[in-house]
VODREN-905062 format. One line per field, with one value per residue (C-alpha): residue number from 1; y, x, z. Coordinates in steps of 0.05 Angstrom, whole numbers. Layout:
<pts>
n	NUM / ...
yy	Y / ...
xx	X / ...
zz	Z / ...
</pts>
This chain:
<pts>
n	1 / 2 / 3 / 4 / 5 / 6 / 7 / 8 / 9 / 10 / 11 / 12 / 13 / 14 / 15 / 16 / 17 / 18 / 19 / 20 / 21 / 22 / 23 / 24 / 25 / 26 / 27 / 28 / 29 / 30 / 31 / 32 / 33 / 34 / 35 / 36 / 37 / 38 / 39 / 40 / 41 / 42 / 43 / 44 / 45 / 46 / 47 / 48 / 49 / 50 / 51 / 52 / 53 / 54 / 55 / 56 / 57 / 58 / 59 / 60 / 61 / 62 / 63 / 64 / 65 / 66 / 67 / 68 / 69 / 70 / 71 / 72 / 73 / 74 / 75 / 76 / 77 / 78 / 79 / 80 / 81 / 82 / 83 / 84 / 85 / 86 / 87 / 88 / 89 / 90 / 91 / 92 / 93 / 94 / 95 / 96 / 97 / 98 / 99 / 100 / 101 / 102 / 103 / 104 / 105 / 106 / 107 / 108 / 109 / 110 / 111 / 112 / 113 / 114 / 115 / 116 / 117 / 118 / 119 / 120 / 121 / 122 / 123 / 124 / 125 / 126 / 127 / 128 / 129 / 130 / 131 / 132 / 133 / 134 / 135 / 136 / 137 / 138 / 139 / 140 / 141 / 142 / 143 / 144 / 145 / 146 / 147 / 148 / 149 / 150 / 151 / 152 / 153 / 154 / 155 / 156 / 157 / 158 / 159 / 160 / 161 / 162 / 163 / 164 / 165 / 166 / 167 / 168 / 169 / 170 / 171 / 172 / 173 / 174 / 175 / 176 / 177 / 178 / 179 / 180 / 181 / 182 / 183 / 184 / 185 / 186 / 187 / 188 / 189 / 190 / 191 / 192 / 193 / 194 / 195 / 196 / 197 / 198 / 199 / 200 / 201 / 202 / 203 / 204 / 205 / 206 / 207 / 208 / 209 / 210 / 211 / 212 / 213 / 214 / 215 / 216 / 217 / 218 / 219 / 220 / 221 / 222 / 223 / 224 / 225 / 226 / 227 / 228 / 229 / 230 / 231 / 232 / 233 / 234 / 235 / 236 / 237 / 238 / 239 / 240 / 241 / 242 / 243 / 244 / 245 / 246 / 247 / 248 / 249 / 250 / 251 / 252 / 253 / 254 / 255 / 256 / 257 / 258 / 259 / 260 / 261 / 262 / 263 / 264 / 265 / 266 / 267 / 268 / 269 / 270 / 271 / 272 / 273 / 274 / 275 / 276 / 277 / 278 / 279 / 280 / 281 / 282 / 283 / 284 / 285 / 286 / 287 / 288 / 289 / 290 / 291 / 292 / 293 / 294 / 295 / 296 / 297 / 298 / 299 / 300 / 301 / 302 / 303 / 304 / 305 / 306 / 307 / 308 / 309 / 310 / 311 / 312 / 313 / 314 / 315 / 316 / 317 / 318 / 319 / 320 / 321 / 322 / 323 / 324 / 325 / 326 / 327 / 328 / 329 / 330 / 331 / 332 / 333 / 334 / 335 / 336 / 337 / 338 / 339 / 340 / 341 / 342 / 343 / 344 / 345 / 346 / 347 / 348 / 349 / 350 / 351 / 352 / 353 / 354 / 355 / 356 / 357 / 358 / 359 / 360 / 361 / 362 / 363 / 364 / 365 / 366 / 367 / 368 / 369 / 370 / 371 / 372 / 373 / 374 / 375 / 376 / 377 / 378 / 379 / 380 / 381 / 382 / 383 / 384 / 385 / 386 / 387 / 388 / 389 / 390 / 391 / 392 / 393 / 394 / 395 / 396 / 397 / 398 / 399 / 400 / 401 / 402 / 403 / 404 / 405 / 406 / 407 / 408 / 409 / 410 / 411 / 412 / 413 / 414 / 415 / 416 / 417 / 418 / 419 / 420 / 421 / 422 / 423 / 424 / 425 / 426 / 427 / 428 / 429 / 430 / 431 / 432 / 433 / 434 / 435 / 436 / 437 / 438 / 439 / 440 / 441 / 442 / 443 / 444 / 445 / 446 / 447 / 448 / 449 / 450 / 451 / 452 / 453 / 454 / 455 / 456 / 457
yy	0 / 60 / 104 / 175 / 180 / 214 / 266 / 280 / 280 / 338 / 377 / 381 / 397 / 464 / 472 / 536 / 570 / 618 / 671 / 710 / 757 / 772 / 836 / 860 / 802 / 849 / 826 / 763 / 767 / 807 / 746 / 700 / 735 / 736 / 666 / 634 / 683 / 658 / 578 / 587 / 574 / 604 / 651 / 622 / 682 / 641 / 568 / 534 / 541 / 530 / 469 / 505 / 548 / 596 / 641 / 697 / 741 / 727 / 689 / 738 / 695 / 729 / 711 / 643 / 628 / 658 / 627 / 556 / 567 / 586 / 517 / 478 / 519 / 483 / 413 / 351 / 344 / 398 / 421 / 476 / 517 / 585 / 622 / 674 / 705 / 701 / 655 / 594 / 602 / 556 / 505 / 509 / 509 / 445 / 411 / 431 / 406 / 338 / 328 / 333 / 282 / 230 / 169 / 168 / 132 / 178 / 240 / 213 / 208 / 286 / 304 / 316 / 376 / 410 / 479 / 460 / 479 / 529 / 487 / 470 / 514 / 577 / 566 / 556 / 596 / 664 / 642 / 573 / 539 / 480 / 439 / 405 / 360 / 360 / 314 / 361 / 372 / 423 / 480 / 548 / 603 / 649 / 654 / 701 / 672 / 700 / 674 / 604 / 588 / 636 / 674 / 704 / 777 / 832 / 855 / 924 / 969 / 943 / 878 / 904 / 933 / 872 / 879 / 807 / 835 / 869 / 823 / 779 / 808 / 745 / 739 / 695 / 704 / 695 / 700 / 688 / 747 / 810 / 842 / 839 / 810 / 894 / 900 / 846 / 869 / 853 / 788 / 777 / 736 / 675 / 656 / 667 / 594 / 557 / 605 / 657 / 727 / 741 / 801 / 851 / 906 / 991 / 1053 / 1065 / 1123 / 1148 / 1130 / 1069 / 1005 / 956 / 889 / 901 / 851 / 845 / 825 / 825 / 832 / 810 / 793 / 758 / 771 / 777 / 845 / 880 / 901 / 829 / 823 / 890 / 869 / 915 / 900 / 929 / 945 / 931 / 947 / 927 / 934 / 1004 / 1007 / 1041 / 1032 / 1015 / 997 / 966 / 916 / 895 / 834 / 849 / 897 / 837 / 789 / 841 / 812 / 848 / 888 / 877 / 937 / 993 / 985 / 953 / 1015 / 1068 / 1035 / 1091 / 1148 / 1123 / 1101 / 1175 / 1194 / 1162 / 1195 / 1148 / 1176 / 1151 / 1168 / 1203 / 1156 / 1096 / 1136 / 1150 / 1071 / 1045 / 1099 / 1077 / 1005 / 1021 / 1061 / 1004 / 949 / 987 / 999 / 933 / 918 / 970 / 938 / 870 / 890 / 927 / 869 / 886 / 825 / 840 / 907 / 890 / 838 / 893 / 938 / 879 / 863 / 937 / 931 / 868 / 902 / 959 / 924 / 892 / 957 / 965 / 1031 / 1095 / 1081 / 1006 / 1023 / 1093 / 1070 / 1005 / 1051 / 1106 / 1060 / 1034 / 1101 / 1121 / 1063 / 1060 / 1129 / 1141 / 1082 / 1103 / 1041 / 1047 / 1122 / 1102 / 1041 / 1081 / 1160 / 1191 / 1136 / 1152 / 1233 / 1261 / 1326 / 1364 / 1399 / 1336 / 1299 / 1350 / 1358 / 1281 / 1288 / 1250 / 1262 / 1243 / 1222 / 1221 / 1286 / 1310 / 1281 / 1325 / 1273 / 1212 / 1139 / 1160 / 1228 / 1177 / 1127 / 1172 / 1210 / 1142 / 1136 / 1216 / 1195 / 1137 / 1169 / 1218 / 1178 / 1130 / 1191 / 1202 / 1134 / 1163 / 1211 / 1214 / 1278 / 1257 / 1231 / 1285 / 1238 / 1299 / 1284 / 1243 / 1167 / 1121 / 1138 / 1203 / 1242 / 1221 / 1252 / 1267 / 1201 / 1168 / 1119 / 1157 / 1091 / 1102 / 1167 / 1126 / 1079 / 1125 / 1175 / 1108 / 1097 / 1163 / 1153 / 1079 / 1093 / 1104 / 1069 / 1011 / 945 / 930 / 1009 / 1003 / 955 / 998 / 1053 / 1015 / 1001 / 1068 / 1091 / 1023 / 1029 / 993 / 928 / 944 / 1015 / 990 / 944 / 1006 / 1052 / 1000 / 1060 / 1091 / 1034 / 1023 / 1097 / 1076 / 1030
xx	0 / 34 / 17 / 56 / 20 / -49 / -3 / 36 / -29 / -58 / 3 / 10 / -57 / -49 / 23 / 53 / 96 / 155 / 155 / 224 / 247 / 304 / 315 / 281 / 230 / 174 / 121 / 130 / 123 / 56 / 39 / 59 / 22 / -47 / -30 / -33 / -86 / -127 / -106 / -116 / -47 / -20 / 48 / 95 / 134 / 193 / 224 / 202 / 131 / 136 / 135 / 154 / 202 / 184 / 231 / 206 / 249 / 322 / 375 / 419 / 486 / 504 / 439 / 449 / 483 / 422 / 374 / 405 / 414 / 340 / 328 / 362 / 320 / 257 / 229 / 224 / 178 / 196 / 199 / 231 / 218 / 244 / 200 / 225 / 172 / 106 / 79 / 106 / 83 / 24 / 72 / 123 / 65 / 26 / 99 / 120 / 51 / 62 / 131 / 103 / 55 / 101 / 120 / 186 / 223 / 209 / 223 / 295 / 308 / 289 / 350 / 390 / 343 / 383 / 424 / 483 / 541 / 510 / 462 / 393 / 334 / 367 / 421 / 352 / 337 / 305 / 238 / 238 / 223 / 251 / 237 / 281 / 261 / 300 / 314 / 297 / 361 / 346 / 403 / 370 / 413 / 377 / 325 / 265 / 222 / 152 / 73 / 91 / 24 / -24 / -47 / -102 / -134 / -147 / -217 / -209 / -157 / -143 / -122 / -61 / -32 / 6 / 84 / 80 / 79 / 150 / 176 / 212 / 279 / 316 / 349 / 332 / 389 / 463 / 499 / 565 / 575 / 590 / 652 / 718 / 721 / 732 / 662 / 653 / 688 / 744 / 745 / 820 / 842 / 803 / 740 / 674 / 653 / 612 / 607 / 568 / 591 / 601 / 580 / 639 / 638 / 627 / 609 / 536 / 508 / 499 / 571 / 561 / 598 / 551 / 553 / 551 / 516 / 523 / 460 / 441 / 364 / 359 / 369 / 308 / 260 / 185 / 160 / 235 / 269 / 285 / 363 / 375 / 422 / 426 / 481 / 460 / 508 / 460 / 472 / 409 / 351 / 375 / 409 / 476 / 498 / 479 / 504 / 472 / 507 / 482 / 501 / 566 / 560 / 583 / 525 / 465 / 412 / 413 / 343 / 313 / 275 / 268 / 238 / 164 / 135 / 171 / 161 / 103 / 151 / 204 / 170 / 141 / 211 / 232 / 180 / 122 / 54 / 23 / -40 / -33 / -86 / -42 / 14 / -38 / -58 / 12 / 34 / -32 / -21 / 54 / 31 / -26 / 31 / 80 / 19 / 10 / 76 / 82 / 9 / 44 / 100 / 58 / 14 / -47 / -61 / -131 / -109 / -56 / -87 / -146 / -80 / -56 / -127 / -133 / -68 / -93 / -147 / -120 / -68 / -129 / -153 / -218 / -241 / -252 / -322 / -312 / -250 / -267 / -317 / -274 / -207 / -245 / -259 / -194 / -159 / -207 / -200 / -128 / -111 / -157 / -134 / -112 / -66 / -19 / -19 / 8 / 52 / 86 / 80 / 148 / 194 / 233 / 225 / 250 / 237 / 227 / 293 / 328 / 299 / 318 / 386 / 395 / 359 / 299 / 229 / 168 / 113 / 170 / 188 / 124 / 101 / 150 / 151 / 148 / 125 / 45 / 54 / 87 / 32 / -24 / 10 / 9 / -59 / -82 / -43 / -82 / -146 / -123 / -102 / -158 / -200 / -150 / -157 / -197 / -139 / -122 / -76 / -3 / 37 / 83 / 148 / 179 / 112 / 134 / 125 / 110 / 181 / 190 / 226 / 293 / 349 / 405 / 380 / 374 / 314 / 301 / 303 / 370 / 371 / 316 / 366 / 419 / 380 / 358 / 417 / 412 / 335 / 344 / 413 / 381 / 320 / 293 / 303 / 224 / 222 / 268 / 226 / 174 / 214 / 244 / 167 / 152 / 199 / 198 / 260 / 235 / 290 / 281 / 300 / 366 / 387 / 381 / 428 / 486 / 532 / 485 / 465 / 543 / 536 / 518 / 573
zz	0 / -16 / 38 / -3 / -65 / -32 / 5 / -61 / -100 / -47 / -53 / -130 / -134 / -89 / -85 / -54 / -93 / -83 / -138 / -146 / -205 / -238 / -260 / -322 / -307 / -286 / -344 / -323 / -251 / -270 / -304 / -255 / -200 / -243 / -259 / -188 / -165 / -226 / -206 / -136 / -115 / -53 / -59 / -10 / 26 / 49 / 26 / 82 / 58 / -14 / -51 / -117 / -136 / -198 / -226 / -264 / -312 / -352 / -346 / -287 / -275 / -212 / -182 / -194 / -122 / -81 / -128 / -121 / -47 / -42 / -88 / -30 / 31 / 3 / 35 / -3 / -46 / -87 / -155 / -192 / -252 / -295 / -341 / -384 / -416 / -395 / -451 / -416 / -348 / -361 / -379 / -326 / -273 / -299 / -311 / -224 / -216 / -250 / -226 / -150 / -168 / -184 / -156 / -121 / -172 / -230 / -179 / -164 / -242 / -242 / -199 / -263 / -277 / -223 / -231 / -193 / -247 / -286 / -328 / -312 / -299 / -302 / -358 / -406 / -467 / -457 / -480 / -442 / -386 / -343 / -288 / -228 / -173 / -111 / -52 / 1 / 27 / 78 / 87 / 109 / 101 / 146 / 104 / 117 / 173 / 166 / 177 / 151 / 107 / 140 / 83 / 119 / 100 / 155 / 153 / 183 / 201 / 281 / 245 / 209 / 280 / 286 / 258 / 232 / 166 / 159 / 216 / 162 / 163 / 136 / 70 / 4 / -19 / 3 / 64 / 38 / 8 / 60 / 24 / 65 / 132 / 154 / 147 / 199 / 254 / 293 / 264 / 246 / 181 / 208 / 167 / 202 / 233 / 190 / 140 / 188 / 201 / 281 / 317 / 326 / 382 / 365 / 391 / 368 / 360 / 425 / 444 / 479 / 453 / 435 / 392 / 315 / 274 / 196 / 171 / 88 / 68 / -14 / -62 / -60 / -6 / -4 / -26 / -33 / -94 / -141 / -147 / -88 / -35 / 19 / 75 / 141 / 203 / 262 / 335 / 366 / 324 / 305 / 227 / 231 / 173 / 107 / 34 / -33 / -72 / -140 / -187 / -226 / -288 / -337 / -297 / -301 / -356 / -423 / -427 / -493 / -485 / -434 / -370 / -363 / -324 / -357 / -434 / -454 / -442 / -480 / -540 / -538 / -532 / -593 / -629 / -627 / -624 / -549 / -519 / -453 / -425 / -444 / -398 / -342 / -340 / -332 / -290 / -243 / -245 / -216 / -160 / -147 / -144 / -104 / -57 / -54 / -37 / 19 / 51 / 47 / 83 / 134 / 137 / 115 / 74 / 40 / 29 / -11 / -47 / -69 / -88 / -139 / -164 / -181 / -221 / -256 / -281 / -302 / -346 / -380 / -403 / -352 / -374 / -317 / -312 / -287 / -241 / -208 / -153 / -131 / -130 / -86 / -41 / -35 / -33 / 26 / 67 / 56 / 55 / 116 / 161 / 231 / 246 / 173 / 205 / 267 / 241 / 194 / 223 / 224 / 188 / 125 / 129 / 54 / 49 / -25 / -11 / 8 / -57 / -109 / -81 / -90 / -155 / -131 / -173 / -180 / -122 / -73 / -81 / -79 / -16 / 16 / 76 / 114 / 92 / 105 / 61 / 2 / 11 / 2 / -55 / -85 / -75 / -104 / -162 / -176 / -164 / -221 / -264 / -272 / -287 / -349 / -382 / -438 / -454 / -527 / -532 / -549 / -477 / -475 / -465 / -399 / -366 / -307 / -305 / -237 / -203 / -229 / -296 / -323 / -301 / -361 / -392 / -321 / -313 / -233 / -180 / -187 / -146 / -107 / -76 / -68 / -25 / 22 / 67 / 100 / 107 / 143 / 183 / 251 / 229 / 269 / 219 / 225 / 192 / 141 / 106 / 109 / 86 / 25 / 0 / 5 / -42 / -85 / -130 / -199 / -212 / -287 / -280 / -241 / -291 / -344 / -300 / -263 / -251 / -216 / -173 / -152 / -128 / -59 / -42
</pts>
């Protein structure tokens, strides 16, 4: 009697799966996300919970060590998949779907799908898709320790008070790399035991000499910037220092077009005739899935899920009519919600002055302000702009997309993450999650300016 094939057989039909993206991949994490919400699979938020491993986006060869160390996080069974472009998604699912399924046997024979040289699921074509099984070898790397499967919405504002949803301050990706063993500490020429980096001794900030911990969040963590690391200097819970480190120039992906969010402006820019209503839809659908991504991190679960449906439909091409009343209410209940107030009041302060002098534009300049005055000029954006989908005057290409006007040819996240370590050094580490959402540095947009990027290190 085998006594494995009805558990297998539940799990492959509902498997969780753990979504990452490379950078440049954000079309097909769009995909992805409509995808499982249309299947009714659950999005895993770390690997302990997943039983799939998706990865979304191109080929990124210095990713490859936090992705494969992610691959090993997750419990047997498991299955493991890449999809390039958004065409094959389908495929890669139902292919995870039927490798969990099978019998032991045929699930040892899979092992030689595995990426553990370079080839297998992430060495694919562009346009393809493969599949690995794995023996469940379980080696967490500190990885992100959140609300295990509890997917659960929060039905008014006093349930998102809790901090459970920015509480996972583990990393996805790699521990190994921290830069030179300086940045560690006093910690000699000896390598750190097992691999781990030990806390080293400082003055913090108020003088007193305290412990110093090293601790990296990225590259792939839930709701955070796909393929951003950012190494923190912790004494306490308190950030005292902070630097971002990026996949090496030669690694980065090669963007066969400019980024998804920004792509109206820059086809205007080359002189191609775009509505300004087709600007105001994709500029609306940004700020609804960086919303959603702040919400998630604060824990507001249905919130953000309403945030991502909104998004969904406006990529479909809902017209004003059919989207005003639902984003209304959103914007109201969200913008209006005592508790995000209170969780978030005070955190992050960028002031106009600030962001022009480090050539930040767009909504986080104008908010002129903490993480509630960027949230809610998220949210009067939206509003707007879903009042504008009818537009058909020409999208003036210096009208300013999701993140903000280019800069000398700049895509603008770049300025983004180089005006974040002074807003998070200081910053408890449960804020500076918060505080990264609320600016939401597009991937895509990093990948198009890597100088820039290395600006911060």
């Amino acid at each position: 009697m085998d006594l494995t094939a009805l558990p297998l057989r539940a799990a492959a039909a509902r498997p969780h799966v753990l979504l990452v993206t490379t950078p440049g991949g954000t079309a097909t994490r769009l995909a992805a996300e409509r995808q499982l919400r249309l299947q009714d699979l659950p999005q895993a938020r770390t690997p302990a919970e997943a039983d799939v491993l998706l990865v979304a986006g191109p080929e990124c060869r210095g990713l490859r060590p936090a992705i494969d160390r992610l691959w090993q996080s997750l419990p047997a069974p498991r299955a493991r998949a890449r999809a390039a472009t958004p065409g094959v998604l389908p495929d890669a699912l139902a292919r995870c779907r039927a490798e969990l399924a099978a019998p032991p046997g045929r699930r040892h024979a899979g092992h030689r799908h595995e990426d553990r040289a370079g080839g297998g699921p992430d060495a694919g074509s562009e346009a393809g898709s493969a599949v690995g099984f794995g023996n469940g070898r379980d080696e967490r790397d500190g990885h992100d320790e959140d609300n295990g499967r509890d997917h659960g919405g929060h039905g008014s504002d006093s349930d998102h008070g809790s901090h459970g949803g920015h509480g996972s301050h583990g990393d996805h990706g790699s521990h190994g790399d921290h830069g030179s063993h300086s940045d560690h500490g006093s910690h000699g020429d000896s390598e750190p035991p097992w691999g781990l980096p030990m806390a080293g001794q400082g003055a913090d900030r108020d003088g007193l000499t305290l412990d110093r911990l090293h601790v990296p969040l990225g590259p792939f963590l839930a709701d955070w910037p796909d393929g951003l690391t950012a190494r923190l200097t912790l004494q306490g819970d308190v950030v005292q220092r902070l630097r971002f480190a990026w996949p090496p120039l030669g690694d980065r992906p090669t963007a066969a077009g400019p980024p998804f969010w920004g792509e109206p402006w820059a086809r205007a820019a080359a002189g191609e005739r775009v509505d300004a209503g087709e600007g105001a839809r994709r500029r609306a659908a940004a700020h609804a899935d960086s919303l959603g991504r702040l919400l998630a991190v604060a824990g507001w679960t249905r919130a953000a899920t309403t945030a991502r449906r909104l998004r969904d439909d406006l990529l479909d091409g809902a017209s004003s009519a059919r989207l005003r009343p639902g984003v209304r209410r959103f914007a109201r209940r969200v913008g209006r919600s005592r508790t995000l107030h209170w969780l978030t009041r005070g955190t992050g302060v960028l002031t106009a002055e600030a962001a022009r002098d480090a050539g930040v534009t767009g909504p986080a300049a104008w908010a002129d302000g903490d993480v509630p005055a960027r949230y809610r000029t998220w949210l009067a954006a939206l509003v707007r702009d879903v009042d504008r989908l009818a537009d058909r005057t020409p999208l003036d290409p210096a009208e300013e997309g999701p993140r903000g006007g280019a800069a000398d040819g700049r895509w603008p996240s770049a300025a983004l993450v180089r005006v974040l370590p002074e807003l998070l050094e200081g910053a408890e580490l449960a804020a500076a999650r918060l505080v990264v959402a609320s600016l939401d540095p597009d991937p895509d947009e990093l990948v198009a300016v890597p100088r820039e990027v290395g600006a911060g290190d």
